[in-house]
C-alpha positions in Angstrom: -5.3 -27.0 -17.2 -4.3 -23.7 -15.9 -0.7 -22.7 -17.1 1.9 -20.5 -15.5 3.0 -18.5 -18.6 5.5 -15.5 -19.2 4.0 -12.7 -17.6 1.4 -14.4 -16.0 0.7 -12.7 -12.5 1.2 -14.4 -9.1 -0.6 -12.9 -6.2 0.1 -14.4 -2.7 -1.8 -12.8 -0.1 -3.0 -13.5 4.1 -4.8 -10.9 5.8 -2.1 -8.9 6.5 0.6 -9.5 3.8 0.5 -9.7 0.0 3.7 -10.3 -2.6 2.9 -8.8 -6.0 5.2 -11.8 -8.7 5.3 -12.0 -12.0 6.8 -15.2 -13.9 9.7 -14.9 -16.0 9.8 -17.6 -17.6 7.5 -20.6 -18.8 4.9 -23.1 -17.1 7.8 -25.8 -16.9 10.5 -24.0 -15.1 8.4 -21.2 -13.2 10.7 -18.0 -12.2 9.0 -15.9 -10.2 10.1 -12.1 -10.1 8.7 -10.3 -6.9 8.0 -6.7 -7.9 5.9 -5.2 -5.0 4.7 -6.0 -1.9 2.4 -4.6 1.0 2.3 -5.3 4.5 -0.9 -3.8 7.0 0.4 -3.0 10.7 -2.6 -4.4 12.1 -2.2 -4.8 16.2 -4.6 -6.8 18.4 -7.9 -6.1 18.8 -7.3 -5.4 22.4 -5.0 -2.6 21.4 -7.0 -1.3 19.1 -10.5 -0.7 21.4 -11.1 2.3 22.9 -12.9 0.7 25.6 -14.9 -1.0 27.7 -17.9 -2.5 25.7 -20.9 -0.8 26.1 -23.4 -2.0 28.9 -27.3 -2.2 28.9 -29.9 -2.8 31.4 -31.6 -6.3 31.5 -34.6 -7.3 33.1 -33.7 -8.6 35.9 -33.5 -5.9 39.0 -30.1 -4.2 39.0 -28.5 -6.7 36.2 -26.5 -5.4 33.3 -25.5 -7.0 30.3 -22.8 -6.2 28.0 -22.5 -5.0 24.1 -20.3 -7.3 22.3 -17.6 -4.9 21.3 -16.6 -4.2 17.7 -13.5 -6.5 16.4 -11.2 -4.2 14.7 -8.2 -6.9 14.1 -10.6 -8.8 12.1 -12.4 -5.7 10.4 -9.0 -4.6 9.3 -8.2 -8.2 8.0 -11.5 -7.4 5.5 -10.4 -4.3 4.7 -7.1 -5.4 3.6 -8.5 -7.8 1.2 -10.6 -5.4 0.2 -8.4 -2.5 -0.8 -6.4 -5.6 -2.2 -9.2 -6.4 -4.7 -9.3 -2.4 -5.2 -5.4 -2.7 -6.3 -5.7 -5.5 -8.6 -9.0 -3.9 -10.2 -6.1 -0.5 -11.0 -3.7 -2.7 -12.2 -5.8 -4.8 -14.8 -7.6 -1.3 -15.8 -4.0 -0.3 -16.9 -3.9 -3.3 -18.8 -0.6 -4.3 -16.4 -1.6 -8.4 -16.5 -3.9 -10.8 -19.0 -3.4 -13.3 -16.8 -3.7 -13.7 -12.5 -3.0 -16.6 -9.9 -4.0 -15.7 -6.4 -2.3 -17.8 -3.6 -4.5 -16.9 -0.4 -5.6 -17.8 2.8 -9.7 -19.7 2.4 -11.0 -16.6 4.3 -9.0 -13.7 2.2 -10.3 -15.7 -0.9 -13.7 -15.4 0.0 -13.8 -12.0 0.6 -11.7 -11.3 -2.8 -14.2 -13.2 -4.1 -17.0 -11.0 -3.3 -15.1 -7.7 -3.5 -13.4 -8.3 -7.0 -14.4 -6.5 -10.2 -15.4 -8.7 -13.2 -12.2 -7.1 -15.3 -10.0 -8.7 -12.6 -12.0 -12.1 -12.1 -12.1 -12.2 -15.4 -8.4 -12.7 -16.0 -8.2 -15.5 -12.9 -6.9 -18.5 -14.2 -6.3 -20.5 -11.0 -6.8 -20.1 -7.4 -4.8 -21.7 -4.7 -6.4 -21.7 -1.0 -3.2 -21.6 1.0 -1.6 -19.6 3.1 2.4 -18.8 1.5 3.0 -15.5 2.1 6.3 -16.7 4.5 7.1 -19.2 1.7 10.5 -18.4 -0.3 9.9 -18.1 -3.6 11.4 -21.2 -4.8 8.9 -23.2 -2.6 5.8 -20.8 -3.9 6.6 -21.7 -7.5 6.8 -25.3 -7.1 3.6 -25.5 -4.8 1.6 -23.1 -7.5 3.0 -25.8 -10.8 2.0 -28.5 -8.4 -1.5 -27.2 -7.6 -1.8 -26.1 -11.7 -0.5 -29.6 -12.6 -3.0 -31.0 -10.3 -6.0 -29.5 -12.0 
């Protein structure tokens, strides 16, 4: 079983939205400390296209068909998880955690996942696939010792 010790790093994260906590205390009365945050403006795909997509010509005598257009909302959502793996990687480099929870979305998880450096999965004691970035932190401590204790 995973425990939620002094010091212990709590990263809770969607696509667009990641709280940075450390815990203050011990396992059985978890008090988290945020000390950073990040938050990606990252409009609507339809506000982010240039354009029309692209057309090209089919077989059929004066028929068109159309390029399926790049989606940039969900390419950014990537790259925030990304540049979020990037982060973390600094951070244990420094030596500024021995120990990491990440409380994410399924789909941010999966590209941390792929995109995180051993030194950083290395020091993963638990994840948690949920999305709690709107959580207050009272709720997000209780629902990380439940999901520990659960283990």
């Amino acid at each position: 079983m995973a425990e939620l010790k002094k010091g212990t790093w709590v990263v809770v994260a969607d696509s667009e939205k990641v709280l940075f906590l450390r815990n203050m205390t011990d396992h059985e009365n978890p008090n988290l400390d945020v000390f950073d945050e990040d938050e990606q403006d990252n409009p609507s795909d339809e506000e982010q296209s240039a354009n029309r997509p692209g057309r090209m010509k089919d077989n059929g005598v004066g028929q068109k068909s159309a390029y399926q257009d790049t989606d940039w909302h969900e390419l950014a959502k990537d790259r925030f998880a990304a540049d979020l793996a990037d982060k973390l990687y600094a951070e244990a480099h420094k030596g500024s955690f021995d120990k990491l929870i990440i409380v994410a979305s399924p789909q941010v998880l999966g590209v941390l996942r792929d995109e995180m450096h051993k030194e950083v999965s290395d020091k993963v004691i638990a994840e948690v696939p949920k999305t709690l970035t709107n959580h207050p932190v009272n709720e997000i401590e209780d629902l990380v010792k439940k999901e520990l204790d659960a283990a």
